[in-house]
C-alpha positions, 0 to 999 in steps of 0.5 A: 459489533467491533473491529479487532486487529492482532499485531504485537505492538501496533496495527501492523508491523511496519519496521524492520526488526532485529534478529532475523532467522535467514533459514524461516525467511530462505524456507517459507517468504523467499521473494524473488525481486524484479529490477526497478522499473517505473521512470518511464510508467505513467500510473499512480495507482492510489489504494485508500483504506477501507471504510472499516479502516477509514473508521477505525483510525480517524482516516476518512479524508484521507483519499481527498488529500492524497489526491489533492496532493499528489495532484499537485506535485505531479501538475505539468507531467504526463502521470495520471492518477488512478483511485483503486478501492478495495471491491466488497469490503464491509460498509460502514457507518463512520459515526457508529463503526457498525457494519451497514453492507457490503460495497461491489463486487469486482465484475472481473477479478483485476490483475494486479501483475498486470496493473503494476506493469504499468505503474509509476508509483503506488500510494498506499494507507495499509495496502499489503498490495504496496509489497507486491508493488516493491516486489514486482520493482514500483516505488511506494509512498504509504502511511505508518499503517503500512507494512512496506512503510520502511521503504516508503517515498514522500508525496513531495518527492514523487519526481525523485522516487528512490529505489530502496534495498528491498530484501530487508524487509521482506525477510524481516516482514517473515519474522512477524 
């Protein structure tokens, strides 16, 4: 009947940590970085949380004023915004927490490689896909929530996305 979630000290690890052991991130999380490459892109891709997650952490008016928001921050360009919504995540009652079903499933399985080559930018509350997004060179803005929020960008500062040094944190990412 409840929602549980282990990560030592917080809902996910979202900091880059000291001591990082070069040999467990070289052996088991060596990523391979694509070049930044969104400028001339033209999708915002915004991932709200779960339901479960909208619940367990107060955030259901999250996607509304993300969206207003980056709306109005991007008004006058030729961006466009795209809501991607987890497909067959558990339903859930916002007052009680209990499980009431299942959303959709996804009638294809979307790609996100392929998604992401057509990305601007990618606003995440606690998507680990904001990674992928760093990974594949798609700026992120995210919430503390998020494990590539060390890297994140504001909302206010969409038009002047920074490019951040992006090993750091996958390597301290190997340590959690």
């Amino acid at each position: 009947p409840y929602w549980m979630r282990v990560t030592k000290n917080g809902f996910v690890q979202n900091r880059i940590v000291d001591n990082i052991d070069q040999k467990r991130y070289k052996r088991y999380f060596k990523q391979e970085f694509e070049p930044w490459d969104y400028k001339a892109k033209k999708k915002i891709y915004i991932l709200p949380p779960t339901q479960a997650v909208q619940y367990a952490l107060g955030a259901q008016k999250w996607l509304s004023k993300t969206v207003s928001s980056v709306s109005t921050h991007i008004e006058g360009t030729k961006l466009k915004i795209e809501v991607r919504e987890k497909p067959n995540q558990p339903t859930v009652n916002q007052q009680t927490g209990k499980v009431t079903g299942r959303t959709p499933k996804a009638k294809k399985q979307e790609n996100w490689d392929e998604l992401l080559d057509q990305a601007y930018c990618v606003v995440a509350f606690n998507s680990n896909l904001a990674l992928k997004a760093l990974q594949k060179g798609v700026p992120v803005i995210t919430t503390k929530f998020c494990p590539a929020h060390p890297l994140s960008n504001k909302v206010g500062k969409i038009l002047d996305l920074q490019c951040y040094h992006r090993q750091e944190l996958f390597e301290s990412l190997s340590m959690g």
